[in-house]
C-alpha positions as CSV (number, residue, x, y, z in Angstrom):
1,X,96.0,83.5,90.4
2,X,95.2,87.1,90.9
3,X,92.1,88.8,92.2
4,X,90.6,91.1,95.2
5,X,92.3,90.5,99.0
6,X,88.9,88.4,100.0
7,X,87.9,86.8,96.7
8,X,89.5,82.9,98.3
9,X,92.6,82.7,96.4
10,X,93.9,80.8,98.7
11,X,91.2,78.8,99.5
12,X,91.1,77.8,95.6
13,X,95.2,76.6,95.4
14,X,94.4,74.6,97.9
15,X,91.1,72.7,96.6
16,X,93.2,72.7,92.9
17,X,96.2,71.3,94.5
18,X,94.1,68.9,97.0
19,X,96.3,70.5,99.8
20,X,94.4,71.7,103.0
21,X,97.5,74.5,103.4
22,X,99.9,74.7,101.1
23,X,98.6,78.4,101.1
24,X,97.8,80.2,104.2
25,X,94.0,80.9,104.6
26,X,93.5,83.7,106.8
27,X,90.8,85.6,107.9
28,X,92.1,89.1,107.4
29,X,92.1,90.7,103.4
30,X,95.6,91.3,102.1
31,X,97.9,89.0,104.1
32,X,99.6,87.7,100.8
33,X,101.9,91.0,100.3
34,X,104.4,89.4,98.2
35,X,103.9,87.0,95.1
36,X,104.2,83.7,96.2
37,X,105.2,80.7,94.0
38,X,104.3,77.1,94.4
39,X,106.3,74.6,92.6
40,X,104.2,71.7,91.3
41,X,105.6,68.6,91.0
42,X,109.2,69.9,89.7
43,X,107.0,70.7,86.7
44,X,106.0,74.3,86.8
45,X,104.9,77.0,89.5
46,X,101.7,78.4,90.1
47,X,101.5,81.6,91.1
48,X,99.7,83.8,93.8
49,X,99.3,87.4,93.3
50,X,99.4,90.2,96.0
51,X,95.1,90.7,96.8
52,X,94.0,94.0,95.7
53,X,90.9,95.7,97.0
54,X,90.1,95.2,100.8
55,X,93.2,94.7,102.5
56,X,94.1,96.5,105.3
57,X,97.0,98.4,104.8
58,X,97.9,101.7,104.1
59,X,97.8,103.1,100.2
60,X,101.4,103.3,99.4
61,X,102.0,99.5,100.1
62,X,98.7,99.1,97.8
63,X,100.6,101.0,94.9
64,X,103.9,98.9,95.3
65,X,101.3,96.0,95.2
66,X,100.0,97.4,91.4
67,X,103.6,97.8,90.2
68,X,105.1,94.6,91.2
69,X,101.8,92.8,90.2
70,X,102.2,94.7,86.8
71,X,106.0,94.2,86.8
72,X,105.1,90.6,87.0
73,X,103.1,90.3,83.9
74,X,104.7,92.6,81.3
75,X,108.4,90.6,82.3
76,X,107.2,87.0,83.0
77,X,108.4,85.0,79.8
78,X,106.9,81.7,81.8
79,X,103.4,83.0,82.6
80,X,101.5,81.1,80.3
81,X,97.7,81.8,82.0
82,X,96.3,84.1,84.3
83,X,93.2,83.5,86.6
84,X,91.0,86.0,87.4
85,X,89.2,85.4,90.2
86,X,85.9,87.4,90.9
87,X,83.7,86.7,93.8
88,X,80.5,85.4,92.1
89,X,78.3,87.8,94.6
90,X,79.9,91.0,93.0
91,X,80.3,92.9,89.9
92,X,83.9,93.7,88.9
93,X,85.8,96.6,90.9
94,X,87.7,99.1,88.3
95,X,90.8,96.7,89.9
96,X,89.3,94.1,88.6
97,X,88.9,95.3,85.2
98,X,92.7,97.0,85.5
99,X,94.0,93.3,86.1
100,X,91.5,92.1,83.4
101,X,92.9,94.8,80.4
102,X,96.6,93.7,81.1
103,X,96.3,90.3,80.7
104,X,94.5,91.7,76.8
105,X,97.2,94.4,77.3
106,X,100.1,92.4,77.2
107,X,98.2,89.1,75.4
108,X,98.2,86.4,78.2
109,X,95.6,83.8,78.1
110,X,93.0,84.6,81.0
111,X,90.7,82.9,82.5
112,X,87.6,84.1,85.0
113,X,86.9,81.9,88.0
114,X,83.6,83.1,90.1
115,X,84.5,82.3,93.1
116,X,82.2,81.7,96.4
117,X,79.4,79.8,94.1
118,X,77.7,78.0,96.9
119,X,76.9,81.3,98.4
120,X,74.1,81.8,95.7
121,X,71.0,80.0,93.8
122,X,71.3,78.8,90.8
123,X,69.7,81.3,89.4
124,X,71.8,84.4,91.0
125,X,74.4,82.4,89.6
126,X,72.6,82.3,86.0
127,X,72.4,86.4,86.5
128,X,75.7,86.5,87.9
129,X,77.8,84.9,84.9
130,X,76.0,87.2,83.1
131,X,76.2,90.3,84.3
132,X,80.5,89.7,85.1
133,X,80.5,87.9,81.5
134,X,79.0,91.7,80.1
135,X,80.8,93.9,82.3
136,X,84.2,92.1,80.6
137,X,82.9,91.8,77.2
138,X,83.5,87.7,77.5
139,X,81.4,84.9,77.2
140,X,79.2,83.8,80.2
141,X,79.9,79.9,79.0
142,X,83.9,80.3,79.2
143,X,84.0,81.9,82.7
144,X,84.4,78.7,85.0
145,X,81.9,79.0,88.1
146,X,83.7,77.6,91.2
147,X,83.6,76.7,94.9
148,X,86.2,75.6,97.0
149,X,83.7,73.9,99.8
150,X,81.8,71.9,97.5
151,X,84.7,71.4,94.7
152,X,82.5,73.2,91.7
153,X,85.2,74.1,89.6
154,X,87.7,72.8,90.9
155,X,88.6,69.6,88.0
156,X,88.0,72.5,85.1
157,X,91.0,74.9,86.6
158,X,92.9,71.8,86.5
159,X,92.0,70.9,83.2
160,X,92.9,74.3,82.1
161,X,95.9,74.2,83.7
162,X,97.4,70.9,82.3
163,X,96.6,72.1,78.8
164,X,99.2,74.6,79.2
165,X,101.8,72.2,80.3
C-alpha cells in the first residue's frame, strides 16, 4: 500500500482485513515512518509504505522516506502488487506520479485505489476517475473507487489480492 501521509492507508488495511486496528489510524499525516508488514494468515504480508506528501516532519527524514520506499521496490523479490492509493478529491502530486513510474519502472503490477469516495457525488466521482485515469495514462474502468466507511471497494482489493496468491 503506498500513497500520500493523509490518503487513509490505514484506514483501508483495516476495512480489507475486517480489523478495526491492526493498523494505527491517527489523526496526524506521516505517523507510519517505517514500512510496516502485516502477516496474513501465515500466508503472505501486506505491506504499508512510509506516507509521502503532508507529514509533518522535517525534509531530510522525507528523503530517507523516498530511498527506503524505492529501496523497497527495486529489491523486493516477494512484492507481487502495489496499490496506489489517491485521494479521490485530488489530482495526482508529482509523488504520486514518482511512486506511479516505479512500479512501470521496475514492472510490478499496480493498482490505483481512489480513496475517500463517499466524500463526493457520483458524478465528481465520474470526473474524478477520469481526470486521475488521464493524468496516469490508465483506464478510468481498472482504477478501483473505494471507501473505507461505507466498504466501496473494499471486496475488489481483496479480490485482487487473492489472485496473486
Amino acid at each position: 500500500m503506498a500513497g500520500r501521509s493523509n490518503v487513509g492507508k490505514s484506514k483501508l488495511i483495516n476495512a480489507v482485513l475486517n480489523r478495526k486496528s491492526i493498523a494505527r489510524v491517527s489523526q496526524t499525516p506521516g505517523k507510519t515512518q517505517a514500512i510496516q508488514f502485516y502477516l496474513i494468515n501465515e500466508k503472505f504480508y501486506l505491506v504499508d509504505l512510509p506516507g509521502y506528501g503532508y507529514a509533518k516532519v522535517p525534509q531530510s527524514v522525507k528523503r530517507t522516506w523516498g530511498e527506503l520506499v524505492q529501496g523497497y521496490i527495486e529489491s523486493s523479490d516477494a512484492l507481487r502488487l502495489i496499490f496506489l492509493l489517491l485521494d479521490a478529491r485530488r489530482i495526482p502530486s508529482d509523488e504520486d506520479l514518482k511512486m506511479h513510474g516505479w512500479a512501470k519502472h521496475y514492472g510490478i503490477d499496480e493498482r490505483v485505489i481512489l480513496t475517500k469516495s463517499d466524500k463526493l457525488s457520483s458524478n465528481e466521482l465520474a470526473a474524478a476517475k477520469k481526470d486521475v485515469a488521464q493524468e496516469l495514462a490508465a483506464n478510468p474502468q481498472e482504477l478501483i473507487v473505494s471507501s473505507a466507511v461505507s466498504k466501496k471497494g473494499i471486496d475488489e482489493v481483496r479480490r485482487e489480492i487473492a489472485t496473486r496468491l
